[in-house]
N, C-alpha and C positions, 0 to 999 in steps of 0.2 A: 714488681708484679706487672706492670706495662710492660716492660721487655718478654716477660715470658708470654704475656698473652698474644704481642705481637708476632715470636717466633711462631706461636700455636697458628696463627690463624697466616700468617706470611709463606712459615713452610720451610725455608733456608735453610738446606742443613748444613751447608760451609759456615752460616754464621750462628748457627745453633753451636755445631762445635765450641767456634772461639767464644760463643757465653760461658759456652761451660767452662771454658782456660780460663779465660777471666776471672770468673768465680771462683774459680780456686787459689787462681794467684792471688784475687782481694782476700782470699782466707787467709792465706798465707801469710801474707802483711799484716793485715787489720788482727788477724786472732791465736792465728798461732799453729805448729805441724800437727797436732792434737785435733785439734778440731778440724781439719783438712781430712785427714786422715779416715778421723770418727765417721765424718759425714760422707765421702767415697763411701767406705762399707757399711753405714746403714743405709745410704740409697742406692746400694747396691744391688739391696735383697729385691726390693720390688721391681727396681729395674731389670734385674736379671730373670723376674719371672714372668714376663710380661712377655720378653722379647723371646724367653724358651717358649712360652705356650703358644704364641703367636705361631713360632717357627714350627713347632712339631704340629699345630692343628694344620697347617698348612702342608706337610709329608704326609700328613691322610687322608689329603686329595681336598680339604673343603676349601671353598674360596674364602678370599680371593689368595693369590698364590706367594708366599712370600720368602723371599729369597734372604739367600745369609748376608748379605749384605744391609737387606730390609730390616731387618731380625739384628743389626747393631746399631742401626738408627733408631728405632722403637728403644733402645737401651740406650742409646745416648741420650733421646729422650725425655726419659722418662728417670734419668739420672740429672737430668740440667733443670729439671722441674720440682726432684725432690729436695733438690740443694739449695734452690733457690728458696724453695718454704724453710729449709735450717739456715741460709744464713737470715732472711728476716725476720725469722722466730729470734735469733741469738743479737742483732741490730736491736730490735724495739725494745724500747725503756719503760718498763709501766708505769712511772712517773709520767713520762711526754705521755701514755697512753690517758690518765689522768688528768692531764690537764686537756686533753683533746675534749673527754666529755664535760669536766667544767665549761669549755668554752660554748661546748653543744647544748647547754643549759640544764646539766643531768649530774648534777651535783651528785646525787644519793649513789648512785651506779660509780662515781669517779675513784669511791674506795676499793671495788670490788677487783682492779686489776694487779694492784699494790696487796691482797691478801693472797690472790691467785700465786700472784711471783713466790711469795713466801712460802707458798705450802707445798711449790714443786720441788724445793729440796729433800722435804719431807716426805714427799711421795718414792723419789728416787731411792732416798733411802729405805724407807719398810720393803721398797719392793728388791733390792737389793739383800736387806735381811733375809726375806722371805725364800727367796732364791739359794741365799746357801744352805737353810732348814732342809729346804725339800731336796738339796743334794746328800744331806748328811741322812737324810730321812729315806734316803730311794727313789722320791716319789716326782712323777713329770712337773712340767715348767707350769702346762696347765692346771696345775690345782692348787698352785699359789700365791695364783692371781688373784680370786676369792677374798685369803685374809690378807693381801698385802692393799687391796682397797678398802676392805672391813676396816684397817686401822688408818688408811689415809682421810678416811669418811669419820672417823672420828676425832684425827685430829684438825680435821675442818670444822666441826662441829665445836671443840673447843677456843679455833682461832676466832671461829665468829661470837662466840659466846666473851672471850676477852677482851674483844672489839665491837662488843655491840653500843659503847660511847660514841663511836666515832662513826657507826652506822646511821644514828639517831640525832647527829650534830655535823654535815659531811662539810669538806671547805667549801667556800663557796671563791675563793682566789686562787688562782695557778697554784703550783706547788712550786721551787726551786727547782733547778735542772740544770747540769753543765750541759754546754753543748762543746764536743771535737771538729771544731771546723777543719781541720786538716783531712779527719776520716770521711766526712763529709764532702770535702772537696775529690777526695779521691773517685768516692763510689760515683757521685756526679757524674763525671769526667768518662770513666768506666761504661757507666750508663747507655751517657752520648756517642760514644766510640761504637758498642756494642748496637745501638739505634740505626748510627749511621752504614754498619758493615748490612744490618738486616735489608738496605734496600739497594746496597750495591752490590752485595756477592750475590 
């Protein structure tokens, strides 16, 4: 998140680019062509609209003016900004995230990121169900949305309801955790590389 803020406020887009290779080659190592892949085209969508509206408000004369050029930097952008939230969303451990707030003396709150993880597969899925209904059924994307959280909201309702022990007793010591010092060494490294192009190119 340091890297991206500094490209934000530094500017560089020779070295904004090479974030973005970066990022993708670390996908590519650390996760896999799937998730590379996945992550291009969903930060694609908003990348790509961002840089169209920009571009066409700018062909109906309002300022300031911006050129096609301009108009794929706004998308490079805004593509190295959204990848960098997917790979740190797909990096953090809700374990390390838990033991983060035990150390922050927030015991009661340390379970809360370890139930989160768990019920996003289950979110994925209804909403997945929900999705092929309303293909078999005719009906748009938008009205699926509705019951495919109606049932994610309920099965949060019974995850916390089956874990309401461990809400009312939370640890009060670190939890276990491996750590990958190898993956670790890499992103580092990556980091530092990526740090030092933002104040030479």
């Amino acid at each position: 998140m340091v890297l991206v803020v500094l490209s934000i406020i530094i500017g560089r887009d020779k070295a904004l680019i090479l974030f973005l290779i970066a990022q993708v080659l670390v996908g590519l190592l650390l996760i896999g062509n799937e998730w590379a892949s996945a992550s291009i085209i969903l930060s694609s969508i908003p990348a790509g609209w961002y840089a169209l509206t920009a571009y066409i408000v700018s062909l109906l004369g309002i300022p300031p003016y911006i050129s096609l050029i301009d108009a794929l930097m706004i998308y490079t952008r805004a593509l190295s900004y959204s990848i960098t939230i997917l790979f740190i969303a797909y990096m953090v451990s809700p374990v390390k995230l838990a033991n983060i707030l035990i150390e922050l003396g927030k015991p009661g709150s340390s379970i809360m990121p370890l139930l989160t993880w768990r019920l996003m597969p289950l979110g994925l899925k209804y909403m997945r169900e929900s999705m092929m209904i309303g293909a078999l059924k005719g009906e748009p994307a938008s009205k699926r949305l509705a019951p495919a959280l109606a049932a994610l909201l309920e099965a949060g309702s019974k995850t916390l309801y089956a874990n309401y022990h461990r809400l009312g007793s939370p640890p009060i010591h670190p939890l276990p955790a491996r750590n990958n010092k190898k993956y670790t060494l890499i992103i580092l490294l990556t980091g530092i590389l990526v740090l030092l192009l933002q104040f030479t190119l």
